[in-house]
C-alpha positions as CSV (number, residue, x, y, z in Angstrom):
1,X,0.0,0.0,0.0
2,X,1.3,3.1,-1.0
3,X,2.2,6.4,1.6
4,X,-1.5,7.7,2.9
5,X,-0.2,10.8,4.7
6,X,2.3,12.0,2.7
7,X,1.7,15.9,3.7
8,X,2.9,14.7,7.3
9,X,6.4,13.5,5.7
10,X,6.6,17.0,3.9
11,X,6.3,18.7,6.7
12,X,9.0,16.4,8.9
13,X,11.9,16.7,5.5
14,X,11.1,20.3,4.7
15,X,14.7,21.9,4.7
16,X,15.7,18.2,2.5
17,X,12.7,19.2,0.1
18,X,13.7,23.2,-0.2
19,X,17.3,22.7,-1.1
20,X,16.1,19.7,-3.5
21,X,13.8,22.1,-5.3
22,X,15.8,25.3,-4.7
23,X,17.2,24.8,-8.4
24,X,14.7,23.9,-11.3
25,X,11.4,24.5,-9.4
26,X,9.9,26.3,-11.9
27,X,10.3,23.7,-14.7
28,X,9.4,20.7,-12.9
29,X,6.2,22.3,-11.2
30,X,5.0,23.1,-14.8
31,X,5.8,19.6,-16.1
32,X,5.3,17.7,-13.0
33,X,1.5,16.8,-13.9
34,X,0.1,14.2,-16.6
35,X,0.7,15.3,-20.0
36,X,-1.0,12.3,-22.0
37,X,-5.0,12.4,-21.5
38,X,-6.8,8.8,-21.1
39,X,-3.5,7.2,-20.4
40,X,-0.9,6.2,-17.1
41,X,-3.9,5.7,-15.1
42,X,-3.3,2.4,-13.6
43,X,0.5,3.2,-12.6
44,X,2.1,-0.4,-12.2
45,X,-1.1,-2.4,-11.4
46,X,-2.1,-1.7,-15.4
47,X,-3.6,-5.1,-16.8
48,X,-1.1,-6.8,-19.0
49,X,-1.0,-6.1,-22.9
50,X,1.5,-7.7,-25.1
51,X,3.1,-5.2,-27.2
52,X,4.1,-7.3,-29.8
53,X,2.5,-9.4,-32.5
54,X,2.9,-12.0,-35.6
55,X,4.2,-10.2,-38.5
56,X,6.1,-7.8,-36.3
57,X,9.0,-9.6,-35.5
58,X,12.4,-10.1,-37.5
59,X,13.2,-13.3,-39.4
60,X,16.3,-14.7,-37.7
61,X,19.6,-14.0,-40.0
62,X,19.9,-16.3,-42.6
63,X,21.3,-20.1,-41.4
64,X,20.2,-19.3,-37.5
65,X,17.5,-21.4,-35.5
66,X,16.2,-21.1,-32.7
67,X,17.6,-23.6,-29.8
68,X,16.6,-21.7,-26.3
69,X,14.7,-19.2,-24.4
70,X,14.4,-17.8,-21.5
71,X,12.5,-15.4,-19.4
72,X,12.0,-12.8,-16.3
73,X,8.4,-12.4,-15.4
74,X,6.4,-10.4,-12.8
75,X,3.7,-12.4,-11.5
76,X,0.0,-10.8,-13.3
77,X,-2.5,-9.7,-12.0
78,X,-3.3,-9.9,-8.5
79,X,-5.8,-8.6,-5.7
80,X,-4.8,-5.7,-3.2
81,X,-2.3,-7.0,-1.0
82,X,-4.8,-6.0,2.2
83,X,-8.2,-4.7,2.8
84,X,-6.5,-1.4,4.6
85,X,-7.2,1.4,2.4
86,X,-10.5,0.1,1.5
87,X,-11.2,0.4,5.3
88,X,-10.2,3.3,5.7
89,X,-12.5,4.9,2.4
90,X,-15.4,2.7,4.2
91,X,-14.5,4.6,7.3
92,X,-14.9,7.9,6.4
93,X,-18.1,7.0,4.3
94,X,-20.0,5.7,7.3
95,X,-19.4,9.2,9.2
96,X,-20.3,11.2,6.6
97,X,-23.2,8.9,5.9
98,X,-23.8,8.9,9.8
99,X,-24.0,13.0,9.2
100,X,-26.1,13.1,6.1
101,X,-23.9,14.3,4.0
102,X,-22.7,12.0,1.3
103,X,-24.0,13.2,-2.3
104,X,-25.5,11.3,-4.9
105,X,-21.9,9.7,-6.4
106,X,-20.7,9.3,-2.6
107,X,-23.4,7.0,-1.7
108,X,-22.6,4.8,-4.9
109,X,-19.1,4.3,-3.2
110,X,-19.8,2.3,-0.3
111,X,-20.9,-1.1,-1.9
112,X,-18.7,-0.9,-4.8
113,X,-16.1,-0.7,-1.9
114,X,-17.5,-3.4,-0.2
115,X,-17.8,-5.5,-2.9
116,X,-14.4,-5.4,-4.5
117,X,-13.0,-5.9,-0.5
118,X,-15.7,-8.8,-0.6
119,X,-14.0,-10.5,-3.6
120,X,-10.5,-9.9,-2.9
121,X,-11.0,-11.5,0.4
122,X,-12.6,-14.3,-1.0
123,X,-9.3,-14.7,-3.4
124,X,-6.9,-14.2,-0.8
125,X,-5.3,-11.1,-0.4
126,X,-2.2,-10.7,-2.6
127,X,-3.2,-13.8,-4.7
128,X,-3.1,-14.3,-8.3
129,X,-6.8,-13.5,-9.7
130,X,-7.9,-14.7,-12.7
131,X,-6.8,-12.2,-15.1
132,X,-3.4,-12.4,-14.3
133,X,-3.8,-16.3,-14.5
134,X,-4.9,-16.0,-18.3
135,X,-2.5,-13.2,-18.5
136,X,0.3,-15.8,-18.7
137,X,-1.6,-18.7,-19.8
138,X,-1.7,-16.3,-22.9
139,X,1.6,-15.1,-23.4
140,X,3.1,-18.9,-23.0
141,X,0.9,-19.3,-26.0
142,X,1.8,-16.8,-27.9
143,X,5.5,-18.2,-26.8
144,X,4.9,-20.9,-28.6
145,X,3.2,-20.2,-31.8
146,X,6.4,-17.2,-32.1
147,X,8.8,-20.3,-31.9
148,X,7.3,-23.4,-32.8
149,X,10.6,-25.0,-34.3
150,X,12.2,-24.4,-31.0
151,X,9.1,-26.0,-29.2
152,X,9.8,-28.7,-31.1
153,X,12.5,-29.3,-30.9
154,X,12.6,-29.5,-26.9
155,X,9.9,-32.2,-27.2
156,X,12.3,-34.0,-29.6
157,X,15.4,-33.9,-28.1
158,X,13.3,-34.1,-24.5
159,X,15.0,-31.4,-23.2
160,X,14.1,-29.9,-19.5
161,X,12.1,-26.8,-18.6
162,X,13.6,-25.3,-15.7
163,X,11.1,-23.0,-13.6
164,X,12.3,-20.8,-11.1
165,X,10.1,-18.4,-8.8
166,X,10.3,-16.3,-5.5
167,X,8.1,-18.6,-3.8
168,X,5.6,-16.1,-3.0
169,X,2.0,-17.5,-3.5
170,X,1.1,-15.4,-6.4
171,X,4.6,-16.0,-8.3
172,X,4.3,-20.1,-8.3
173,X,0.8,-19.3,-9.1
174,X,1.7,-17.8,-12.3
175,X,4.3,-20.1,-12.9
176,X,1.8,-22.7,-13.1
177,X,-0.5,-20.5,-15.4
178,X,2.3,-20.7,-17.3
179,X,3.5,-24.0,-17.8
180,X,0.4,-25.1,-17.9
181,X,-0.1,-23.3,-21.0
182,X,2.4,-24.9,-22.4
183,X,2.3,-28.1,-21.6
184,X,-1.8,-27.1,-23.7
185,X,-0.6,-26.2,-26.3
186,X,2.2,-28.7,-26.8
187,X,1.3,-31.9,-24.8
188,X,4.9,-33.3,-25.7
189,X,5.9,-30.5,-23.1
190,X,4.1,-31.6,-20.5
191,X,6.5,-34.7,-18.8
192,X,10.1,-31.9,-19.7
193,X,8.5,-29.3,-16.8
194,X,10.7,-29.4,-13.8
195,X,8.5,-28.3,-10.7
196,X,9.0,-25.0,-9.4
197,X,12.1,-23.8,-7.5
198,X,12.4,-21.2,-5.3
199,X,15.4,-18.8,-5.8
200,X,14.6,-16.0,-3.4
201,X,18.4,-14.5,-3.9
202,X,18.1,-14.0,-7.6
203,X,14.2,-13.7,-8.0
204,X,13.2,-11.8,-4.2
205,X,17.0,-9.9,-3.9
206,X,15.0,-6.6,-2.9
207,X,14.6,-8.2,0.7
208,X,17.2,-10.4,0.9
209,X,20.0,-9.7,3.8
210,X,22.8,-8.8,0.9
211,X,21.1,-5.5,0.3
212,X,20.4,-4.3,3.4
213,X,22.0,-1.4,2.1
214,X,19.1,-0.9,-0.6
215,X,16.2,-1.8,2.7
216,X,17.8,1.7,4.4
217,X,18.0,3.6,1.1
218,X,14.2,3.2,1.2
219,X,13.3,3.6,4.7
220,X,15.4,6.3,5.3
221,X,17.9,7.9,2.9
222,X,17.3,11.9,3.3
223,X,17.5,12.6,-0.5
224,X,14.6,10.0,-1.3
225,X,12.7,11.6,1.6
226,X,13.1,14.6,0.6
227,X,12.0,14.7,-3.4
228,X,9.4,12.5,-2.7
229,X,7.9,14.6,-0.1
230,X,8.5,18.0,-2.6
231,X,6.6,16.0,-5.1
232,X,3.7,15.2,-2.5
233,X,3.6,18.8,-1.7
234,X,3.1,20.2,-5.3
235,X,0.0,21.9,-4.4
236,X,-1.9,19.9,-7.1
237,X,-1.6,17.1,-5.2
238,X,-4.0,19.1,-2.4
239,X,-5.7,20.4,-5.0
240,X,-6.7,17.4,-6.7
241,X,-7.7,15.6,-3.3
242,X,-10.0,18.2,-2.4
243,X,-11.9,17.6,-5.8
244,X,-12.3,14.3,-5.2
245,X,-13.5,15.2,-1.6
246,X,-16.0,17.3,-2.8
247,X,-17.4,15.0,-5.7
248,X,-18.4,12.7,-2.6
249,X,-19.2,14.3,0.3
250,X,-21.4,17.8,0.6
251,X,-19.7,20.8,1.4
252,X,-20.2,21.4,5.1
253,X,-18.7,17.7,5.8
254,X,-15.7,18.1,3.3
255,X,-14.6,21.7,4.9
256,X,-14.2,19.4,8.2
257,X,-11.8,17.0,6.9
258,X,-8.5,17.9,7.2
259,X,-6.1,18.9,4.2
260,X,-3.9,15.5,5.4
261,X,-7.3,13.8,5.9
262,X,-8.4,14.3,2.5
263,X,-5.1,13.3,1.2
264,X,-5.5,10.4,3.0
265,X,-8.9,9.6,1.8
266,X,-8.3,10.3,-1.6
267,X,-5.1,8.2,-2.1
268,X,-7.1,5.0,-0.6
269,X,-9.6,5.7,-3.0
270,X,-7.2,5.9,-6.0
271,X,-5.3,2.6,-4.6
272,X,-8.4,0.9,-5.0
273,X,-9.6,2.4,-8.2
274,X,-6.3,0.9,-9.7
275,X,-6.6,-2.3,-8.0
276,X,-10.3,-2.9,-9.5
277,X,-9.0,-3.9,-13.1
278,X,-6.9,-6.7,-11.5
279,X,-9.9,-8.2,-10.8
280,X,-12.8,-7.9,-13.6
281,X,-13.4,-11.7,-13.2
282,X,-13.8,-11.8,-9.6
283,X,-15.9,-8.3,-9.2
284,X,-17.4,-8.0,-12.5
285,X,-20.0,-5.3,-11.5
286,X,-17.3,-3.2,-9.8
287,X,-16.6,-0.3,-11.6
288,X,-14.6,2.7,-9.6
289,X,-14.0,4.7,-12.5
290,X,-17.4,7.1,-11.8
291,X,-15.7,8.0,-8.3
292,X,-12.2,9.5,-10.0
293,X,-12.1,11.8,-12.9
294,X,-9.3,10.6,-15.4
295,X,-7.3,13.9,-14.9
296,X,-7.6,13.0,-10.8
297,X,-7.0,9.4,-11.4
298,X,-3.6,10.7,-13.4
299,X,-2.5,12.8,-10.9
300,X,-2.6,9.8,-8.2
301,X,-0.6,7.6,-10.6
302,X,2.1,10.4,-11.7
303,X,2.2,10.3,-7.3
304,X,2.7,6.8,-7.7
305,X,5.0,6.4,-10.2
306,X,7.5,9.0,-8.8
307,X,7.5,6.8,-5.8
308,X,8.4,3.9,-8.3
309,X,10.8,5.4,-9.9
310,X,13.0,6.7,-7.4
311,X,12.5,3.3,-5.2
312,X,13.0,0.7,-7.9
313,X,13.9,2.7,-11.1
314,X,16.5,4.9,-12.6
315,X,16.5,7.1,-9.4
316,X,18.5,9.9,-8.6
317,X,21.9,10.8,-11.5
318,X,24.9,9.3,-10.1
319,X,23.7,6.9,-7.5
320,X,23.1,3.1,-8.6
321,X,22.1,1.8,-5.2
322,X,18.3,1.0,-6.9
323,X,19.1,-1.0,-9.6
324,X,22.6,-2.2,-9.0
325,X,21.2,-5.2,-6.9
326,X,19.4,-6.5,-10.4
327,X,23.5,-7.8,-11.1
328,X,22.5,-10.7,-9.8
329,X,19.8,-11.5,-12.7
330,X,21.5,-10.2,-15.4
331,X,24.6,-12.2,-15.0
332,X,21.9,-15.4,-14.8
333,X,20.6,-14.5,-18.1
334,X,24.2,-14.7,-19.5
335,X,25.0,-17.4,-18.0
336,X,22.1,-19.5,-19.2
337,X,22.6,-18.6,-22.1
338,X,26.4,-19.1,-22.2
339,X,25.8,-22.8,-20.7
340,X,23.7,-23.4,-23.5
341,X,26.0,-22.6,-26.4
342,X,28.8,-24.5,-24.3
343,X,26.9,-27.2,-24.5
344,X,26.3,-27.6,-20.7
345,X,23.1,-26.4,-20.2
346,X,20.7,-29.7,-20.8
347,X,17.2,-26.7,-20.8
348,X,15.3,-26.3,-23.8
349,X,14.2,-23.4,-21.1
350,X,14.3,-21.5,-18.3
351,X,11.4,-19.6,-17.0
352,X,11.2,-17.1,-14.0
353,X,8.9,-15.7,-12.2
354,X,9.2,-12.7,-9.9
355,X,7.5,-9.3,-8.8
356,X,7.9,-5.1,-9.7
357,X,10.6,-5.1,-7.4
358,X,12.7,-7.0,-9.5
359,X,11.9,-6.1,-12.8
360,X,12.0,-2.0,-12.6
361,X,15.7,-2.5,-11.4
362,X,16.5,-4.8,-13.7
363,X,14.9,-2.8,-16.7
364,X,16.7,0.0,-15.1
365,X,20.2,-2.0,-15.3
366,X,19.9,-2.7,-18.6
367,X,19.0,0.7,-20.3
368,X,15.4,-0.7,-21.0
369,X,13.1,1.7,-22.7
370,X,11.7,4.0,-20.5
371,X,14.1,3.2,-18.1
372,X,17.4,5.2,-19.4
373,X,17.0,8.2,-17.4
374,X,17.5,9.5,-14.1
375,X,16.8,12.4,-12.1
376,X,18.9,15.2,-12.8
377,X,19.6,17.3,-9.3
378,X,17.2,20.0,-8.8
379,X,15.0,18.6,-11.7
380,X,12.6,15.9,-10.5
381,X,10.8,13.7,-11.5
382,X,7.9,14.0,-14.5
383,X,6.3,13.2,-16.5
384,X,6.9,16.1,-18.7
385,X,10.8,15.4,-18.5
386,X,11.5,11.7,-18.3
387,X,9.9,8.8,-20.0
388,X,9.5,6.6,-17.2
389,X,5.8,5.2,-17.1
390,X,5.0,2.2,-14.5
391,X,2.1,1.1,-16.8
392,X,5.4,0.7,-19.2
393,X,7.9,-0.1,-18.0
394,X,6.3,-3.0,-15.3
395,X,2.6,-3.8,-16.2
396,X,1.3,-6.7,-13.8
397,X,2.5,-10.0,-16.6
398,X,5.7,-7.8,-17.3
399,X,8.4,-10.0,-19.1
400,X,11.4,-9.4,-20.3
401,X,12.5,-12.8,-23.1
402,X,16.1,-13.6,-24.5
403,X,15.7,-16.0,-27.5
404,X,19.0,-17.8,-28.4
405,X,19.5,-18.9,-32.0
406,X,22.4,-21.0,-33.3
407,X,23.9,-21.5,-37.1
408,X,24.2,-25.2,-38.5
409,X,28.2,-25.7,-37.7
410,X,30.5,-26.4,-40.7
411,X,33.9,-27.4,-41.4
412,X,36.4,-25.4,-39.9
413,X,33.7,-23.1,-38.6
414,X,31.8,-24.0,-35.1
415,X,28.4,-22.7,-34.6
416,X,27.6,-19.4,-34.2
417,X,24.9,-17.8,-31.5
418,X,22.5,-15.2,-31.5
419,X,20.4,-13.7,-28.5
420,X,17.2,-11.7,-29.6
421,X,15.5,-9.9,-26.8
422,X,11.8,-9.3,-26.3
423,X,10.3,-6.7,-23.7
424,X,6.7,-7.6,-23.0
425,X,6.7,-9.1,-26.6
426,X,8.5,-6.3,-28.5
427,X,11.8,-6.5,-29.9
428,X,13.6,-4.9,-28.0
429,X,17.1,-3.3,-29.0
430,X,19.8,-4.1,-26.5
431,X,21.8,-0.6,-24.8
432,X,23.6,1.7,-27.2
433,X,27.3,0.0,-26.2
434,X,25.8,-2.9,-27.4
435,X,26.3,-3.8,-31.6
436,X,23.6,-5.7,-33.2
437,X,25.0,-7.8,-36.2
438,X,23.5,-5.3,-38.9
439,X,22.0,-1.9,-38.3
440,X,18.6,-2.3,-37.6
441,X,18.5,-5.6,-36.6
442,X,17.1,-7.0,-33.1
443,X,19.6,-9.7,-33.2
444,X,23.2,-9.7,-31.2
445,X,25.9,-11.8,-31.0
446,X,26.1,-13.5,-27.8
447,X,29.8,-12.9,-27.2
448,X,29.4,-9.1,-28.1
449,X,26.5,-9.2,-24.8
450,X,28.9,-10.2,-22.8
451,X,31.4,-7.9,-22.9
452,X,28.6,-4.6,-23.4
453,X,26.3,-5.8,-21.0
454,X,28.8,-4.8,-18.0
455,X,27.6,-3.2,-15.0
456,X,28.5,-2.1,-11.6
């Protein structure tokens, strides 16, 4: 759950905030806001959409198949993790109900609450929901109509599918939505899927006791507590509460809620509006979008994602200590696929299954799209000056796919291998320092990966 009284942090990091925005205040306040209408409303809990397709994707240079893959996914879509900030927006409902004063919208509120609290509980908090089950079910399909020789090849030469996971509940869960996909769509698969292993230092390293270094960063490091706390107190932020305040409750109840207090309302009702989605099988006849314009609803997210980005993103110009930790699943990718051309990996595939926290550094790590930039001192975080987008760059389902292709060896000449990356189904283009083998193309040599993907 995300901070609910964030104009209390302002006030206890002031000096921290005033020399952060002494420099470039101007300029950030005017871009600070949403700048694309309809869109980046759902922050990281946006539904999963692949962003690639058939017919969009490069043929593989001449005399190259396809002989691996392997993968890095966030778990999908998933209920709220508790029921707390829907108790509190049921909270303040039943006073102002108690007081007469909710208006015609307000009183709509309460059993949409209830019922999406209703159906997350029934679920399990935190668990997988259906959507984020088909989520993968569908892009293991997709998997396997993109590489069908390669599928077939596993079956033939009965190669192993090694899945790995955090080993939090909703991670296996969508491990097993997707694998059992596969083993649909290709019943040959079905006896080569190893059963899930749980790897918390390479797939859960955000809480592991090797970066306790990163845990204090974000409990206490004075220069994240102090931008993020400017960025709260952009007046909008106030602003846009109070709109949402009035839109439910009359006038003389609203003007007795606190500034903080409607902050505090208003961000539990924007966690839960962004939640909803996650579960459209679940709650079908929940629909919070009436309680939130979409301009409100963007302001909350642009809240939201400046916490993402400086927590588990690109972060602050010069400082690495949010994304460094990803080293650790970077240098796994390699090395999987290394083992493979070596001839010592016996995986048709490896699968993995993780969370946000994992995949923004990582993204981050590897120059990503979206993920290139950091904050520039005294210029933070925007939308209207970076390109960082949660919906983006970590979408519940968000996967990040290395394909490795090999050439036919000949005499005299061993076999040669490929690596094509996909970002949530897109080729992807590796980091500038990396050289594809032609311009243009999506495809890299795997030895030329190894010595540009460095990092610290």
């Amino acid at each position: 759950m995300k901070r609910t009284a964030p104009l209390s942090t302002a006030m206890a990091v002031s000096l921290a905030a005033g020399v952060l925005f002494t420099t470039g205040t101007a300029s950030a306040g005017e871009q600070a806001g949403p700048s694309r209408a309809g869109r980046d409303v759902y922050g990281t809990k946006t539904p999963y959409a692949p962003q690639g397709g058939p017919g969009r994707y490069q043929d593989a240079p001449e005399g190259f198949v396809p002989v691996f893959t392997e993968n890095v996914a966030r778990h999908g879509s998933r209920a709220m993790t508790d029921s707390g900030d829907g108790d509190a927006v049921l909270a303040v409902l039943r006073t102002a109900q108690d007081h007469g004063a909710l208006t015609g919208l307000g009183a709509r509120l309460g059993p949409q609450v209830r019922s999406l609290l209703a159906a997350a509980s029934a679920l399990g908090y935190g668990n997988l929901s259906a959507r984020g089950a088909e989520e993968h079910r569908q892009t293991a399909l997709r998997l396997e109509r993109r590489l069908p020789t390669l599928v077939a090849g596993i079956a033939a030469r009965h190669e192993s599918i090694a899945v790995e996971t955090s080993g939090v509940p909703r991670a296996v869960a969508s491990a097993d939505a997707f694998t059992g996909a596969l083993a649909s769509g290709e019943p040959a698969l079905a006896g080569l899927i190893k059963a899930p292993v749980t790897d918390k230092n390479l797939l859960y390293f955000h809480k592991q006791p090797q970066n306790a270094d990163y845990q204090a960063y974000v409990k206490s490091d004075p220069q994240l507590a102090g931008v993020l706390a400017g960025i709260d107190a952009d007046p909008r932020t106030a602003e846009t509460a109070h709109r949402v305040v009035t839109r439910l409750f009359r006038g003389d109840f609203a003007a007795t809620l606190s500034a903080r207090a409607q902050l505090s309302f208003a961000r539990s009702l924007y966690q839960l509006y962004s939640a909803a989605p996650d579960l459209s099988v679940e709650a079908p006849d929940v629909d919070l979008t009436p309680f939130l314009t979409p301009h409100d609803a963007q302001w909350f997210a642009y809240l939201d994602d400046a916490e993402e980005f400086y927590e588990k993103g690109p972060a602050f110009s010069g400082r690495t200590i949010t994304y460094r930790m990803a080293g650790v699943l970077l240098d796994d990718l390699l090395a999987q696929a290394e083992a493979k051309a070596a001839g010592t990996n016996r995986n048709g595939a490896v699968l993995r299954f993780t969370h946000a926290e994992e995949i923004e550094p990582l993204a981050a790590l590897m120059g990503l799209p979206g993920s290139t930039e950091p904050a520039e001192p005294g210029r933070p975080y925007a939308y209207g000056n970076n390109p960082w987008r949660g919906a983006e760059v970590s979408p519940m389902a968000a996967n990040i796919q290395w394909d490795l292709f090999a050439s036919t060896p000949s005499e005299g000449r061993p076999a040669g291998y490929l690596v094509r990356m996909l970002y949530n189904e897109k080729e992807t283009a590796f980091k500038q320092s990396c050289k594809p083998v032609a311009k243009g193309s999506y495809f890299y040599e795997l030895n030329e990966l190894k010595h540009c993907l460095t990092h610290p």
